[in-house]
N, C-alpha and C positions, 0 to 999 in steps of 0.2 A: 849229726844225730838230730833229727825232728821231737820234739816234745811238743804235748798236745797236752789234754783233758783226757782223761780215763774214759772208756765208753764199756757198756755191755757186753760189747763182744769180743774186748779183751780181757776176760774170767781166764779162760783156761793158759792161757799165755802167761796172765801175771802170776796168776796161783802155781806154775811149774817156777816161772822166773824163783818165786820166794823159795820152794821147795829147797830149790838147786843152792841158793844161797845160805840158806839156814834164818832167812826171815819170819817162816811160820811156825809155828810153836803150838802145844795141843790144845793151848787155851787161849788161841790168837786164830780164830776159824777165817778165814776170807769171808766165807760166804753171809758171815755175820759181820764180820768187821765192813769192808763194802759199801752194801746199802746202809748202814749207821752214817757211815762217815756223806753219802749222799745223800740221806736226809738231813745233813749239819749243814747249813748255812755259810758258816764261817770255816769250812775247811774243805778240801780239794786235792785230788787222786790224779799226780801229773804223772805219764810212762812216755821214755822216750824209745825212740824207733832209727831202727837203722834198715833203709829201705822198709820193706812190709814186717821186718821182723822185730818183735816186742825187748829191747835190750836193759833196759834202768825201769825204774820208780823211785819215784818221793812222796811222802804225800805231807803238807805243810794246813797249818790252820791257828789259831787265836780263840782263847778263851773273851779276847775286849781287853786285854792288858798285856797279855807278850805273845809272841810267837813260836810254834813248836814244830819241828823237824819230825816225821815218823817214816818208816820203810823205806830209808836206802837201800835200791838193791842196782849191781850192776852185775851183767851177765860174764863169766867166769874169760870168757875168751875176746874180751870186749873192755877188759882192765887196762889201764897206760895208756889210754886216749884223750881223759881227758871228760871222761861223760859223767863222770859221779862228780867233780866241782861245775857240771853247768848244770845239772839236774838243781844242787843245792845252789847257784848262784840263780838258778829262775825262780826257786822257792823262795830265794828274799827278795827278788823282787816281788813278787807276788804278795807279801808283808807290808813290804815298802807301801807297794801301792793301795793298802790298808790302811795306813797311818801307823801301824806296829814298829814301836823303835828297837825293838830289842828280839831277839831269837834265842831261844831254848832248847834244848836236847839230852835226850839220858841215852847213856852209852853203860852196858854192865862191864863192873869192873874187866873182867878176864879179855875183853874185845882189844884188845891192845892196839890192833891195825887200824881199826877202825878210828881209835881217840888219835891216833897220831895222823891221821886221813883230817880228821876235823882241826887240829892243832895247825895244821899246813895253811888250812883255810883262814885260820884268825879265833879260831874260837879256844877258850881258856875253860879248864876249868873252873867253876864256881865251888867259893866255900858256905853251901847248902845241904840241909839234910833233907832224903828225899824217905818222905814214909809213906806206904801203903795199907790199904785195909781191901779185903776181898768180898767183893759187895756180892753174892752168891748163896746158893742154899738155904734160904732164909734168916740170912744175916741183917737183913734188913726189913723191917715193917712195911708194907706196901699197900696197909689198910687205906693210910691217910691221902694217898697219891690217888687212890678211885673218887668217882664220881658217879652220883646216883640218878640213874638217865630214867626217863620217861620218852616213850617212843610213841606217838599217836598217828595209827594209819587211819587215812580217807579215801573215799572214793566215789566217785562219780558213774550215775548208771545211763545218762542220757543226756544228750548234749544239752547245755543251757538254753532255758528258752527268752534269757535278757535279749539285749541290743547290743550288738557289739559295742566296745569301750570307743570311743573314738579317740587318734593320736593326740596328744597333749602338742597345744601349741610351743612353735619355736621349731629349733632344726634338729629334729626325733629321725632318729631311722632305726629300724629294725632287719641285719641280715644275718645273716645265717655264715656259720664259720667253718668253712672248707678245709679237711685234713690241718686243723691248726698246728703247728708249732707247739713244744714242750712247752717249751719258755711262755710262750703266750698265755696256752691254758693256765698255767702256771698261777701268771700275773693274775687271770682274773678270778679263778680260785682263792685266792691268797685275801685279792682285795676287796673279794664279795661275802668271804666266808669265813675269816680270820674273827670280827666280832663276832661269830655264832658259835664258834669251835670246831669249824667244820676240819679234819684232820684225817682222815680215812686217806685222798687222795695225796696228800704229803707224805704218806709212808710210800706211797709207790716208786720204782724205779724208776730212770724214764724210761726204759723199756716197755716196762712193766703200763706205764698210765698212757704211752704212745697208744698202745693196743686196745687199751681201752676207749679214749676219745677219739677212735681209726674205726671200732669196729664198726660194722655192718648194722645200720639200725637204732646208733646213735645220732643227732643230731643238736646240735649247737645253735643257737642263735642269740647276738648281739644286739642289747638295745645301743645305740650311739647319741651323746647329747653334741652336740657342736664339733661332730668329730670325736668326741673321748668315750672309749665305753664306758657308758655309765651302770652297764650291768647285765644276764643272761641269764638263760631259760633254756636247761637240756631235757631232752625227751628222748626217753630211753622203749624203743622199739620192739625191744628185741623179747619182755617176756608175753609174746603173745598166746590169746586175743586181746587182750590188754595192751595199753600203754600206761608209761611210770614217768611222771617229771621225778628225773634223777636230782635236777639241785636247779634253785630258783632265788636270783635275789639282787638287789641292786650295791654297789659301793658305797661306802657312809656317808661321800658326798652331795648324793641324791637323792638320797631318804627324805620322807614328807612332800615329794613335791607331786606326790600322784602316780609317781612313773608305774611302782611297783605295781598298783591295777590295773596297772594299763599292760605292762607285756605280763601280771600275770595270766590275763582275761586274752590276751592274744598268744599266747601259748596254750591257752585252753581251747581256742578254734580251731586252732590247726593242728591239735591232738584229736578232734573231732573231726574233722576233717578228712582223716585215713580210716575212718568206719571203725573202731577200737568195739569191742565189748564193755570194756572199762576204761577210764582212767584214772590214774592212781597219785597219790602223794604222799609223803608222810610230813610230820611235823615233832621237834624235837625241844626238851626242857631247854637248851639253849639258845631256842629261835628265839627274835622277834619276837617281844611281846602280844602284838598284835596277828602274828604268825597263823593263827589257827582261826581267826576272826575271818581274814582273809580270805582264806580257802576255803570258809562257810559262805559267803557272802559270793564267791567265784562260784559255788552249787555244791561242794565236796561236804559229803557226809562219812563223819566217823564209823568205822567197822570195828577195829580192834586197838587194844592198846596194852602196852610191853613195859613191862621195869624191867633196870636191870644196872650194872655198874662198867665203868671202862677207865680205863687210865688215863690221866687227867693230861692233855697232849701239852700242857705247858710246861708241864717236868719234862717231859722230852725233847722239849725246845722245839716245838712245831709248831707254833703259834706265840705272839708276844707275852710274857709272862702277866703282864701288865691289864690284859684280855680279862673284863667282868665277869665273874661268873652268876648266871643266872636259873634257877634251880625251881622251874615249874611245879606246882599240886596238880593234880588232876583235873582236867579239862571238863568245863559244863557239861 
């Protein structure tokens, strides 16, 4: 049996797999549970395969202190092989290879097979009591978890008539990032946009955010300082006659040294460049301080501006809890 990482286009496979087994339950949705558990950082959807066909799951994860076993499933005709203890012996390693000393799992009492499947392996009952509360139907307050957003759009009606910026000495380059990688975009989302709260693309699948930085009329580009990206500037094409810089911003380790006017004033070129009717930006209570200065001083002038509220993405563990929060008045 092959075991891999969970991908998108095994839904329908795994979701029968649980069916057949009595994994899903009517308040244990897939299509909720899923993307939850792939916007978790710390947890991971392993299904193993016999030839092309979808046979076990585990899915294994850490709150930062123990480790916990969720959806063993092996397919009914696929029992006495041997694939439900490598499913759960790759999910400790997977632990292991976390720093996790310990493994956790709740089995309802009546499962009898199942506890004695786990008993085979090494694991003991614990004498713990496991209590639950049903966080649903407004069982809980969800006032204090929002956040009070200020949305400031600008716009540009005609190419600037400055001097272009010139490149910042040293080894600058600026390219452009061809069908990136998840993972990449990933990385530089994360590490450009993480102090701003930037969290919209964190909730995407990777399915889901492939197709979006894939589409037609996206485009990417890379400022690089010494080889390291030090930050990027995307331009969003597609609501024409207009163009939108979708998201703009340098790594915290670049901040003050000028870059930021430099590819934002070179992203403003070459938005002009394709003959736009506009272009567009917004700016956010979260940004940069300086955030709106910026894009005045680039020639963007304000059009409209939006309140409103949204869930504060560090309760959702999408950003570091630890992330300032920074809580704009309205803009000159």
């Amino acid at each position: 049996m092959e075991i891999r990482a969970y991908q998108d286009e095994d839904f329908a496979a795994l979701t029968a797999l649980w069916d057949a087994t009595g994994i899903s339950i009517t308040y244990n949705d897939p299509a909720k549970d899923i993307p939850l558990m792939q916007a978790t950082p710390t947890c991971q959807l392993l299904v193993g395969l016999e030839g092309e066909r979808l046979v076990g799951s585990i899915m294994v994860g850490h709150e930062g202190h123990r480790g916990w076993l969720y959806k063993l499933a092996v397919a009914a005709d696929c029992r006495g092989k041997g694939y439900g203890v490598e499913l759960v012996r790759h999910a400790e390693r997977w632990l292991v290879a976390r720093g996790l000393p310990k493994c956790n799992l709740m089995i309802r009492d009546t499962n009898l097979e199942v506890r004695a499947f786990y008993e085979r392996l090494g694991y003991a009952k614990a004498d713990r009591t496991v209590m639950e509360r049903w966080l649903k139907d407004g069982a809980v307050d969800m006032a204090p978890a929002e956040l009070e957003v200020i949305t400031t759009y600008l716009e540009m009606k005609a190419p600037p008539t400055r001097p272009s910026i010139p490149r910042p000495v040293g080894q600058f380059a600026v390219m452009r990032l061809e069908r990136p990688t998840v993972a990449f975009y990933r990385y530089l989302y994360d590490t450009v946009g993480a102090p701003w709260m930037w969290a919209d693309r964190r909730r995407l699948s990777d399915g889901a955010l492939a197709a979006e930085i894939h589409a037609e009329g996206v485009e990417i580009y890379v400022l690089y300082s010494g080889g390291e990206p030090a930050g990027y500037v995307e331009l969003d094409r597609r609501p024409k006659p207009d163009i939108r810089i979708a998201y703009f911003g340098l790594a915290p380790a670049f901040i003050g040294r000028g870059l930021g006017r430099y590819l934002l004033n070179w992203g403003v070129d070459l938005a002009w460049s394709y003959g736009p009717e506009r272009l567009l930006v917004s700016t956010w209570s979260f940004d940069h301080p300086r955030a709106f200065l910026n894009y005045q001083k680039a020639g963007f002038r304000p059009y409209k501006q939006e309140r409103g509220r949204m869930r504060d993405p560090r309760l959702e563990g999408l950003i570091p809890a630890t992330v300032e929060i920074r809580q704009a008045g309205p803009h000159p």
